[in-house]
N, C-alpha and C positions, 0 to 999 in steps of 0.2 A: 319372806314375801316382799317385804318392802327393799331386801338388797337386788332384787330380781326385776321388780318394777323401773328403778334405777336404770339397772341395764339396758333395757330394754327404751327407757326412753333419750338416753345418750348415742345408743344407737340408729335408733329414728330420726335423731337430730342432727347424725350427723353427714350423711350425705346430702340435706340441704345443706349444706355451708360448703360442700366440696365440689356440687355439681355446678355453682355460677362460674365459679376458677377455672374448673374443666371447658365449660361453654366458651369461656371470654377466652382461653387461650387455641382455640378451634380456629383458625385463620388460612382458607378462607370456610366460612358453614356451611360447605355444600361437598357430597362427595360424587364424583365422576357416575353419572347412570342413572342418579336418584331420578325418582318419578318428579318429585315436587321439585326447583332448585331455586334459589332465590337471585331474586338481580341486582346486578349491583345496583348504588342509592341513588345513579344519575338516571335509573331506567324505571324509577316509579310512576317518573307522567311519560309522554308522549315523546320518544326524541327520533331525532334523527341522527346519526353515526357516520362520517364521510370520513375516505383514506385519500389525502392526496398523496398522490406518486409520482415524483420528476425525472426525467432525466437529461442529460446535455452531453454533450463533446468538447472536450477540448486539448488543445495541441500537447503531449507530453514537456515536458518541462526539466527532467534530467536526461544524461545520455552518458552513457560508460560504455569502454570497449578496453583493450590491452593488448601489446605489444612485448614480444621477447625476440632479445639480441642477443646472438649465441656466439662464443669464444672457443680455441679447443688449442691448447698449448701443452709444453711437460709438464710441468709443475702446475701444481693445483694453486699457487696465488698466482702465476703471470697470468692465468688461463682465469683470474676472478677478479682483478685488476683491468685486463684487456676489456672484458663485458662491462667492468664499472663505467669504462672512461664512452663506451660508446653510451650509456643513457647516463653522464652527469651533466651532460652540457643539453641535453633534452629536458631531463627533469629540473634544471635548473628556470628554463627559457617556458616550461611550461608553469611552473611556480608563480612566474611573475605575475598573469593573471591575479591573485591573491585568493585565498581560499572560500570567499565567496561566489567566486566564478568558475574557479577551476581545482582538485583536489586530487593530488599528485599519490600512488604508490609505487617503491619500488623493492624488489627483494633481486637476493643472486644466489642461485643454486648450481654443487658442482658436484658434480658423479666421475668416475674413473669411467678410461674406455682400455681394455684386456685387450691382448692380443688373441688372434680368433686360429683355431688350430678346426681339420676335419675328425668327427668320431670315424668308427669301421662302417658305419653306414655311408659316409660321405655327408652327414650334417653339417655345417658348420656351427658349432659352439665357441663363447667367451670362454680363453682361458681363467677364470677367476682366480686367480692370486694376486697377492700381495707384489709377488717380484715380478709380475706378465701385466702389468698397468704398462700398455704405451702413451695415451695422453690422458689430459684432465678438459672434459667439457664442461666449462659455465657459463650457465642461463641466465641473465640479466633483463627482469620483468619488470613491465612499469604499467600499474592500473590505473585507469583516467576517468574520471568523472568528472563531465562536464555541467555548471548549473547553473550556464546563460547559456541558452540556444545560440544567440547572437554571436557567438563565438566559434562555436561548435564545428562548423566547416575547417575554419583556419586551425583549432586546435589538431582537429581529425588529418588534416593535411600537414602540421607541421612535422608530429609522428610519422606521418609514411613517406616522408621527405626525408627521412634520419634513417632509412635503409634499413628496418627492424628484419628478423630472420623472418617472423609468421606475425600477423595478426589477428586479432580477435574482431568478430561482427559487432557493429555497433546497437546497443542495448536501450529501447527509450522505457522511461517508467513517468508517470505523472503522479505529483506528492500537491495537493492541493493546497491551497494559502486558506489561512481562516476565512478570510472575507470571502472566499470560493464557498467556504461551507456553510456559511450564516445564509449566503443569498441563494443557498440551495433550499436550505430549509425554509427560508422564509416562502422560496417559491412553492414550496409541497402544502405548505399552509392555506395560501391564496387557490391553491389547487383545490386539495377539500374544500374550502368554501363556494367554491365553483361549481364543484361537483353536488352540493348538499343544497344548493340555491335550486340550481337546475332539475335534481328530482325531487323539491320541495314542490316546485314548481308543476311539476307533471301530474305530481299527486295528486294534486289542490289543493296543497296545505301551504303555509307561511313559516318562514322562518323566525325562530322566536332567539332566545337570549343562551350564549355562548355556555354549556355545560361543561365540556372537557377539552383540554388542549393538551397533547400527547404526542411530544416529536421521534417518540421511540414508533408510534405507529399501532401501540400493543392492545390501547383500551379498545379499538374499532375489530380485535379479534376475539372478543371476548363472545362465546358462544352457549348463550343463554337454554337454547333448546336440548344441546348434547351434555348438558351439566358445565356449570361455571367454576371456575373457570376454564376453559378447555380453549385453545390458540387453534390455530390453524396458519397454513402459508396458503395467501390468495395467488391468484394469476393476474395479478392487475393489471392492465395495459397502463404506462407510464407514457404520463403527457411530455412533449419536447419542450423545454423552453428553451432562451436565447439571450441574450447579452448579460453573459457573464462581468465579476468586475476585470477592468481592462487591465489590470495585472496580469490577468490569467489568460487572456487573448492573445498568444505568444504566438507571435508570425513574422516577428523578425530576424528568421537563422539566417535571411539570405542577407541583412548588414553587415556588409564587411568594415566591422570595427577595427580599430584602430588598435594595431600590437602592444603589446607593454613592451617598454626599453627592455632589449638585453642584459643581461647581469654581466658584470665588467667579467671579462675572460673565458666568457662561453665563445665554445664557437660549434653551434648548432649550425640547421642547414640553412640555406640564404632564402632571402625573398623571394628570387624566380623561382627556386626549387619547390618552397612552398604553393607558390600558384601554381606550377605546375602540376603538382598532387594534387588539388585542390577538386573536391566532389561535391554535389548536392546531398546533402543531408535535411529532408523535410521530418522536422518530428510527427509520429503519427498521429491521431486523434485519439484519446481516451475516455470511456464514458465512466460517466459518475451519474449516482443516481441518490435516490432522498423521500423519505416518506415522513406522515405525517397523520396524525389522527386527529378531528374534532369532531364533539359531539355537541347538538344545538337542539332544542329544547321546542316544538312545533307547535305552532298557534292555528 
């Protein structure tokens, strides 16, 4: 009797000691539906929850495009030789820039061209053999990314001055500077507070003392009545703002800066020829946007 009692009270004892573990490691203690669900601990008094959402324009800030000069000789080195010599004095004259403004690729591909015989149909087909190769065509490619706008005309014209066989469309992308993205967020901040002033406001209530500050945007989706935590994507309408820092106000492609020295022994294309080519290139506008969550505490 008494080893029976024992068990029985080891037993009873011990799922107290197992269920606080179980509880405390429960994160978060609420599950998706539940009737009752608990709110988070910034939502025991009164608050208020503002999303700012910004957004802006501004001018792209890189540009890449590519050119290939095409060779076609017997021999597969004259014929990879010849394509070198047309983009060494290009890529040389484009180098000078320095790789913070300008960033130079180039490769040279060479394929065999057969001689072409007709099938009984009358098709024309490559001979493919080894002893039916009449010439060797190589490609000589050079990919350009440009990352001073400032420049971007004269580079884009120096290339199409240098008589490439085809080119490629010019590609803009905007890559923002930190200072672009600190003054975005700051602006989604001053946003919510606008926004939480102004229906503090309508309510007739007051704004009391700063409870959450949330630049991911995520505490102000927190939805208390479909069970916590459960997210949602809003349809926000995003407020415009305007004076970015002026790093990022790039609107000087139409500067015609001033060439880097030639490298001794190029002989790329000359100066007329380059303004000759010479095109507008406006980089386009690219948006950026930014959110932001505070929660304030209502008096």
């Amino acid at each position: 009797m008494r080893r029976l009692t024992l068990t029985l009270l080891i037993a009873t004892a011990l799922p107290a000691a197992v269920v606080p573990a179980v509880a405390s490691a429960q994160t978060p203690p609420a599950t998706l539906g539940e009737r009752y669900v608990p709110a988070p601990w910034w939502m025991r008094d009164p608050v208020i929850a503002s999303v700012g959402y910004v957004r802006t324009e501004i001018p792209a800030n890189r540009a890449a495009f590519g050119a290939t000069f095409q060779s076609i000789d017997r021999s597969a080195a004259d014929a990879s030789r010849k394509a070198a010599d047309q983009i060494r004095a290009l890529s040389q004259a484009l180098a000078a820039y320095g790789l913070d403004t300008v960033r130079v690729e180039t490769s040279i591909t060479t394929r065999p061209i057969y001689d072409q015989y007709r099938d009984e149909n009358g098709v024309l087909r490559d001979n493919v053999r080894a002893d039916r190769i009449a010439r060797y065509q190589a490609d000589a490619s050079i990919s350009v990314t440009v990352r001073d706008m400032a420049v971007l005309e004269r580079v884009y014209a120096t290339v199409i001055a240098s008589e490439p066989t085809s080119t490629s469309q010019v590609g803009f992308n905007l890559e923002p500077e930190n200072a672009t993205n600190t003054w975005l967020q700051a602006e989604a901040v001053k946003d919510a507070a606008r926004r939480a002033r102004e229906a503090a406001t309508n309510a007739g209530a007051a704004l009391g003392a700063v409870r959450v500050i949330d630049p991911t945007g995520r505490a102000c989706e927190t939805d208390v009545l479909a069970g916590w935590p459960s997210y949602t994507s809003g349809a926000e309408q995003a407020t415009t703002v305007n004076g970015a820092p002026s790093g990022m106000m790039i609107t000087g492609n139409r500067i015609h800066a001033a060439p880097p020295p030639a490298p001794p022994g190029a002989a790329g294309p000359t100066e007329a020829q380059i303004e000759a080519a010479r095109l507008a290139l406006q980089p386009p506008l690219r948006e950026l946007t930014d959110r932001a969550c505070v929660v304030y505490a209502l008096n």
